[in-house]
N, C-alpha and C positions, 0 to 999 in steps of 0.2 A: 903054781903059777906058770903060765908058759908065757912068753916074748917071741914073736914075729915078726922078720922087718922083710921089707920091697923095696927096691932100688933100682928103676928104670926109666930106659927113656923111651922105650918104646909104648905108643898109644895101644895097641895091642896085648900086651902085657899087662899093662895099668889094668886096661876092662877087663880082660879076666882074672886077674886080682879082686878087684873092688868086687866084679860077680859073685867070686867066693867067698867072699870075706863079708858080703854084706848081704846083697839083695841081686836079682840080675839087671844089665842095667846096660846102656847104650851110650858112647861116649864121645865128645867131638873135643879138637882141639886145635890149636895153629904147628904149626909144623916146625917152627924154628928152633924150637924148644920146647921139648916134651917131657924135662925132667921130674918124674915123683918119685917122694920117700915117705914110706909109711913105719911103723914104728906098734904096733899092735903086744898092749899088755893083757891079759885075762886070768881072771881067777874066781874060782865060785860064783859065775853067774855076771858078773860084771866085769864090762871092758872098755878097758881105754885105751884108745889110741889118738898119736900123734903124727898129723898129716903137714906134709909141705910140698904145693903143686908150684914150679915155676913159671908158669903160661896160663893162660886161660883155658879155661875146660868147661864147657856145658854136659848134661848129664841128666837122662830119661831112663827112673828107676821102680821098682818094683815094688811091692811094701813090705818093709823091712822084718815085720811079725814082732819084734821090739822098740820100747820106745828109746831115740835116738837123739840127745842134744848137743848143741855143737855151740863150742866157745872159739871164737874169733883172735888170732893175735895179729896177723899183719894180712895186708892186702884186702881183699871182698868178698862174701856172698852172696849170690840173689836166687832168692826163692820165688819160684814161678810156676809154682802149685796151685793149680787150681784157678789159674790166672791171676792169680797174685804178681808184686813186681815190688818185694819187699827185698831191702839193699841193710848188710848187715857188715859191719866194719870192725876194727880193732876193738877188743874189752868187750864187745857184745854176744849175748847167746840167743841162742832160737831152738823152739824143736822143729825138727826140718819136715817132719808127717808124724801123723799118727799112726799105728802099728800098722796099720790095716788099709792103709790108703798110697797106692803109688805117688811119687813126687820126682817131678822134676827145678831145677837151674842150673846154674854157671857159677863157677868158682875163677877170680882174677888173681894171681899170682898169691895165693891166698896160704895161709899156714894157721892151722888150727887142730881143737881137740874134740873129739867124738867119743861121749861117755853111752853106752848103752844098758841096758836093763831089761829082765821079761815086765811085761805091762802090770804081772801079778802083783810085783813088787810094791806098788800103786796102792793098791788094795788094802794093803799089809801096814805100811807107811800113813795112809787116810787117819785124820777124825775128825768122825762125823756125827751127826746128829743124831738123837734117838730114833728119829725114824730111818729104817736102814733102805738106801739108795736104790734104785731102781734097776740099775745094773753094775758095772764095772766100771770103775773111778778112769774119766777122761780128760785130756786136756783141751779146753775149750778157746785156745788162741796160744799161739806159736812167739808170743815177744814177750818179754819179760813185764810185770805188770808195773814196774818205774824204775829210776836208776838204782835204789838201795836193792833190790831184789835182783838185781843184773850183778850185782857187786856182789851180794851174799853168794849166789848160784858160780858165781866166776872161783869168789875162794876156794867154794867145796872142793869142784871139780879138778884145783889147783892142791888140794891137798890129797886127795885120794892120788893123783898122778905124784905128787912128787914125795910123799909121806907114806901112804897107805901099803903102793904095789911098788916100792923100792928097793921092800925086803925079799931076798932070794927065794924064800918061803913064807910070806903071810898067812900066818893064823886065819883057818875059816873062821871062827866068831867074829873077828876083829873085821875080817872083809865082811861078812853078813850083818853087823853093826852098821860097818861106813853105808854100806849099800842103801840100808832102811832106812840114815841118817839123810844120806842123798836123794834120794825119791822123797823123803818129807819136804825137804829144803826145797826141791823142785815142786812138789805140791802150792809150797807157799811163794813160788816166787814165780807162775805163770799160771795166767784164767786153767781151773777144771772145774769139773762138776763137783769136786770136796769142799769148796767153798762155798760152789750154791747152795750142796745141803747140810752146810753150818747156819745158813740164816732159817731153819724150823725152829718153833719153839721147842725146846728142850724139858723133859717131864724127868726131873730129879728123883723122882721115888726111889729107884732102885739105887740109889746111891747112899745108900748106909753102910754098916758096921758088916753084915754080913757080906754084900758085896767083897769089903777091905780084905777079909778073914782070906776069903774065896781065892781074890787076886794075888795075896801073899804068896799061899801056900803056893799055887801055881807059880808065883815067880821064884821062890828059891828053891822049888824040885827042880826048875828050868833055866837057870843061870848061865851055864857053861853052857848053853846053846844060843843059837840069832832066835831071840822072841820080840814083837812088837807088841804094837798095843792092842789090835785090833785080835792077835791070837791070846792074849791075857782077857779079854771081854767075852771072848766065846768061852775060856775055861771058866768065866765068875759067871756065866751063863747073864748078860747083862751088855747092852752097846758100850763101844769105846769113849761115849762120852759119862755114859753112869758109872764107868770107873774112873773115870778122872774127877768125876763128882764125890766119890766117895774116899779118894786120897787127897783130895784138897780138903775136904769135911773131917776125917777123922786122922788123918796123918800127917797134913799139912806141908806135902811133896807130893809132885806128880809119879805116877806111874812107874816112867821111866828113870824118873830119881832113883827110884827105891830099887828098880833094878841095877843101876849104878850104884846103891849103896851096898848092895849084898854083894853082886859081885867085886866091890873096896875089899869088904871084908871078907870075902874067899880068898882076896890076892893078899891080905894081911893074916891070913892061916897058912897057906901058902911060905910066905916070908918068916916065918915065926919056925917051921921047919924045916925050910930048904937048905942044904949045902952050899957057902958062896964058896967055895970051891969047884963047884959043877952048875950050878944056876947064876940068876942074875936076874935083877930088877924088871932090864927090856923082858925078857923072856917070861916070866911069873905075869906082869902086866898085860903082856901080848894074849898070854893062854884066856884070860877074862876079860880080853876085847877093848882091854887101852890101847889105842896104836900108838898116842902121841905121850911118848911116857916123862916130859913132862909137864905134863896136864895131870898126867897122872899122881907124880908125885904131890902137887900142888896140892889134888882131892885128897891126897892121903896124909898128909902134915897138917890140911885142915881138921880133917877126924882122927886123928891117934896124935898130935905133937909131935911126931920126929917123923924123918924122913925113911922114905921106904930102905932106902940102904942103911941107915943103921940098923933097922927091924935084921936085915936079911945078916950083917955084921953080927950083931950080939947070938944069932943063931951059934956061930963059928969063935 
């Protein structure tokens, strides 16, 4: 994980800052007060950073080549992309462009967080319908699609910053989890095309027993690694929604349950042999992509009856 911070008051500095660190970009401000701090976390692919501008700032930028959304805590943003004159305040998010399209507005004394992502990530995250999409999964409007989906997307982005990339060293699984976890959550909680091509009708055929076989085996050779759903549908050779068809039919758990469940019980093989003299709960949980261990424990006293630390205790 690396951490980067900025601290200046010069307008100068800020631009070729933000240049670097984002996109290139053109910046205007009042003079009386130019102070920015930025706060830049990154790990495996996903970054999050914490901004606080105390002035006003407009801003004519380049496109970012990832997609970029922005949660609001104090002060404003206005997005004036495209001629746009959309006004975004406290508790609210927006994606500010899409990968591939310059964007400009103005930020008012504004403090907020900027999660980013490659657009693949999208891809990886989708489900969709049996018939497969036409191109690469897009977002087809910038505001959140109501308040509940403003609130969900807020938490996420409020747990990966304060939970996920806390740790001096975050586990890649655990980040390539939260990441996939995040782009779903964003799927579901702003217009793209993953929604539109959920309204096909859906052809269940291939969602039987052998499907099931297919998608197991692949998920518990591939456990200890970031798999989605969409890479478990290419290994059962079958779309992402005929295996959901086929673990709701013959398993009665989705997908991503089941890799939840295997990886419980790799972190409960785990725990059955580890040293609590040299290991530990967070750590064994981290390795199979629990970051929040206890949630963790919860999953795991609901399937075994005791708690992960007795398991890891009676080892010793």
């Amino acid at each position: 994980m690396e951490t980067e911070r900025f601290d200046s008051g010069s307008l100068t500095a800020t631009e070729e800052f933000l240049s670097r660190a984002y996109t290139p970009m053109r910046i205007g401000g009042r003079p009386h007060d130019t102070r920015t701090r930025i706060v830049r976390t990154a790990a495996e692919g996903l970054t999050v950073d914490r901004l606080a501008f105390g002035y006003t700032m407009s801003y004519d930028a380049e496109p970012l080549g990832r997609v970029c959304l922005i949660t609001v805590h104090s002060g404003s943003m206005v997005d004036t992309t495209d001629g746009r004159d959309d006004v975004y305040g406290p508790g609210e998010s927006f994606l500010i462009a899409l990968p591939d399209r310059p964007y400009t507005g103005a930020l008012h004394s504004a403090r907020y967080t900027i999660t980013m992502f490659d657009p693949s990530v999208l891809d990886q995250a989708a489900t969709v319908g049996a018939r497969t999409p036409a191109g690469p999964v897009r977002f087809t409007g910038h505001r959140a699609l109501d308040a509940d989906a403003n609130r969900r997307f807020g938490s996420t982005v409020a747990f990966l910053r304060d939970q996920v990339l806390t740790a001096p060293a975050p586990d890649p699984l655990v980040v390539a989890t939260a990441t996939q976890h995040l782009a779903a959550v964003a799927l579901t909680a702003f217009p793209s095309t993953a929604q539109q091509e959920g309204h096909h009708r859906i052809d269940g055929r291939d969602g039987n027993a052998d499907t099931l076989r297919r998608a197991k085996a692949f998920i518990e050779e591939n456990a200890h690694r970031a798999v989605g759903l969409s890479e478990i549908a290419a290994a059962a050779f079958v779309t992402p929604r005929a295996v959901q068809y086929a673990f709701s039919r013959h398993a009665g758990m989705s997908p991503l349950a089941y890799l939840r469940r295997v990886r419980l019980t790799r972190a409960h093989d785990d725990l059955r042999t580890a040293d609590p003299a040299t290991s530990s709960v967070t750590r064994i949980a981290a390795r199979w992509g629990f970051a929040h261990v206890g949630r963790f424990a919860a999953a795991y006293r609901g399937l075994y009856g005791v708690t992960p630390g007795a398991t890891l205790r009676a080892r010793g």
